[in-house]
C-alpha positions as CSV (number, residue, x, y, z in Angstrom):
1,X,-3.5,-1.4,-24.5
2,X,-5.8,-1.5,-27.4
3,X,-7.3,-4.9,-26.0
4,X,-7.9,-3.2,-22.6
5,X,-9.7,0.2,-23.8
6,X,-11.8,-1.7,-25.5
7,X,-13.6,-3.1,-22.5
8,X,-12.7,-0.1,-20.5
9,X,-13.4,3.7,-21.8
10,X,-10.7,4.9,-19.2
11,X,-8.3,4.5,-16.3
12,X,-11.3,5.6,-14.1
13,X,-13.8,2.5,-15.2
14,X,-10.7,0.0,-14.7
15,X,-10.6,1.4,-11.0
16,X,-14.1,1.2,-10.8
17,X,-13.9,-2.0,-12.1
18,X,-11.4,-3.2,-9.3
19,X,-13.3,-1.3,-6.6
20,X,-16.6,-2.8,-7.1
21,X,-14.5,-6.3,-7.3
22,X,-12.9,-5.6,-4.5
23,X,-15.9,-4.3,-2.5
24,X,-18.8,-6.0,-3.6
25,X,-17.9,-9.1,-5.5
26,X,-16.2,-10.8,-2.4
27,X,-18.8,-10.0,-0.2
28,X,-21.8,-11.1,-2.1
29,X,-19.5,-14.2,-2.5
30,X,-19.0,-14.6,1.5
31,X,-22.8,-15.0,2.2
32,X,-23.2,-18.4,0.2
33,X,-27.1,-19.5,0.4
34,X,-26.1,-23.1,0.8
35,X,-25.4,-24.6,3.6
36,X,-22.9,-28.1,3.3
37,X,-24.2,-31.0,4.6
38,X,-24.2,-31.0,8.6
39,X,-23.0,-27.5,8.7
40,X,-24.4,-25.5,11.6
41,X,-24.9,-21.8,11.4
42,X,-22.4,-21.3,13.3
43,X,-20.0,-22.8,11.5
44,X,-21.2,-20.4,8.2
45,X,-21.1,-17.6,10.3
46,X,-17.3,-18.1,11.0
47,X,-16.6,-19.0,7.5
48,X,-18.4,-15.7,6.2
49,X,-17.4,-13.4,8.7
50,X,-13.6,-14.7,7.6
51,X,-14.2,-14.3,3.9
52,X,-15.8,-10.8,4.5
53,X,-12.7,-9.6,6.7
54,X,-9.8,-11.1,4.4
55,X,-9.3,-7.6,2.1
56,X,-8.2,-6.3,5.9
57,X,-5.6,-9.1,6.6
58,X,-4.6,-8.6,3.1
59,X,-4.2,-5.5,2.0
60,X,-1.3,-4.4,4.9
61,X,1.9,-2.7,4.5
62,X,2.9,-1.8,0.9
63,X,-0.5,-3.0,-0.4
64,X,-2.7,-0.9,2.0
65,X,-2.0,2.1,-0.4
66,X,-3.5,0.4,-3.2
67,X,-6.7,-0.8,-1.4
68,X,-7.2,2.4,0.4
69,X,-7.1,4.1,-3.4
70,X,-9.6,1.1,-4.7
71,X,-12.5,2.4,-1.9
72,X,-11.8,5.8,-1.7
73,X,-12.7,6.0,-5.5
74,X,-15.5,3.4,-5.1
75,X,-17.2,5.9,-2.1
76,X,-16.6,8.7,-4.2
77,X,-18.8,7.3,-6.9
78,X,-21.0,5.0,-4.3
79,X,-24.4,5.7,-5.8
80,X,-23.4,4.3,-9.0
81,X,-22.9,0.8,-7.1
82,X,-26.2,0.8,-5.7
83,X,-27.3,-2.2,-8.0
84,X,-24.3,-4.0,-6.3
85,X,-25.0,-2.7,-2.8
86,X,-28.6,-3.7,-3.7
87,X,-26.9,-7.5,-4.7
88,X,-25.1,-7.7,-1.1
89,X,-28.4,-7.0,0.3
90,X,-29.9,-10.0,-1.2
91,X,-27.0,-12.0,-0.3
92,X,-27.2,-11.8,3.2
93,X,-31.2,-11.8,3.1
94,X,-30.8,-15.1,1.2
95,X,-27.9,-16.2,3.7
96,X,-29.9,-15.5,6.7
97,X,-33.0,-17.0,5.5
98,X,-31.2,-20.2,4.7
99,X,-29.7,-20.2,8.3
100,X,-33.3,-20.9,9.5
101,X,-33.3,-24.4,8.3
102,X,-30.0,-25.5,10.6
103,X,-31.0,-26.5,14.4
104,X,-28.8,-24.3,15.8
105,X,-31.0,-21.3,14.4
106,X,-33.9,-19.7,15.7
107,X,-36.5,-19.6,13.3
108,X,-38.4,-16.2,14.5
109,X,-35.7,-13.6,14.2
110,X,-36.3,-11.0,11.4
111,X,-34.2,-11.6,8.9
112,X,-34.5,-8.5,6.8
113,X,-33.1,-7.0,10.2
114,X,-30.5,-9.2,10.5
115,X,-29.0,-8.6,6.6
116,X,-29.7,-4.8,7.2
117,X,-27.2,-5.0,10.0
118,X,-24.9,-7.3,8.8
119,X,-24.4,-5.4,5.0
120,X,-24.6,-1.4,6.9
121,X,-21.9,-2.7,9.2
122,X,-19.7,-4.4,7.3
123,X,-19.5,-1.6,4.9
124,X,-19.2,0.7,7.3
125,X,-16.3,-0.9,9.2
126,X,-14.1,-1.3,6.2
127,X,-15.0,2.4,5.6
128,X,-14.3,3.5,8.8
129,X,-10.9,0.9,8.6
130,X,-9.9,2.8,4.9
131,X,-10.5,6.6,6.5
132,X,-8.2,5.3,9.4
133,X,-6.2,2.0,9.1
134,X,-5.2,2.6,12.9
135,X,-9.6,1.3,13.4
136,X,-9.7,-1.8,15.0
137,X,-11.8,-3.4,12.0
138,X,-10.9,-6.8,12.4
139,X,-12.1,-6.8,15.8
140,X,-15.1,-4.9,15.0
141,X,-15.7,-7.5,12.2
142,X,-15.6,-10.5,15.7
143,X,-17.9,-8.3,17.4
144,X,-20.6,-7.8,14.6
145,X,-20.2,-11.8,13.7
146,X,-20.8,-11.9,17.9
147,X,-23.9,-10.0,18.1
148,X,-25.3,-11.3,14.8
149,X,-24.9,-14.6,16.4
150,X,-26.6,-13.8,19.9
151,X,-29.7,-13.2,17.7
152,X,-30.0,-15.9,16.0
153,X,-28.7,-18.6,17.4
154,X,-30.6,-21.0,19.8
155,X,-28.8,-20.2,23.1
């Protein structure tokens, strides 16, 4: 206990602590710059897209009350993540940008666009998903990775 308080000042910053992990960390992870050797974009896009929708094929039955808790303190305190929410941003800018170089890309779509709508959405389906766990968010997560694709990808 005494180990643990002194990193954390309260119960409150360890659930902060675990929200913005839980939240942030794993999505600013799922938009990896690099591109392996050969990989198309499409191929990143499925790989993201899965990383960024595995806390909703996790967190189900018993553990849904835990992550549900995690967010629901994390929005109630969302401008103090803004540095984070500011890090996704730059993730997915970087992400896209990178994308560009693969030859199953376009190279004139706007990629500041493209990371707005991919970071707004995604946070705002696994909002809508923790207000409602009956929200198709999995599916809405196919269809953003869908549309996201239409626009970039050469046809």
């Amino acid at each position: 206990r005494k180990t643990l308080y002194s990193h954390f000042a309260s119960k409150e910053d360890i659930l902060d602590a675990v929200s913005q992990r839980v939240m942030f960390t794993g999505a600013i992870r799922a938009f990896r710059p690099e591109a392996r050797a050969g990989e198309t974009t499409l191929a990143r896009l499925e790989d993201t897209f899965k990383q960024l929708g595995l806390p909703l094929a996790t967190y189900r039955g018993q553990n849904i009350d835990v992550f549900v808790q995690l967010i629901q303190n994390m929005t109630m305190h969302l401008s103090t993540y803004s540095g984070l929410y500011g890090e996704f941003h730059k993730a997915a800018y970087d992400y896209f940008e990178s994308c560009r170089q693969s030859d199953d890309t376009r190279h004139d779509f706007n990629v500041g666009f493209v990371a707005d709508l991919a970071v707004n959405a995604a946070v705002g389906i696994i909002l809508s998903w923790v207000s409602d766990q009956s929200y198709p968010a999995e599916q809405r997560m196919t269809e953003l990775k869908q549309h996201i694709a239409s626009l970039i990808l050469v046809a």
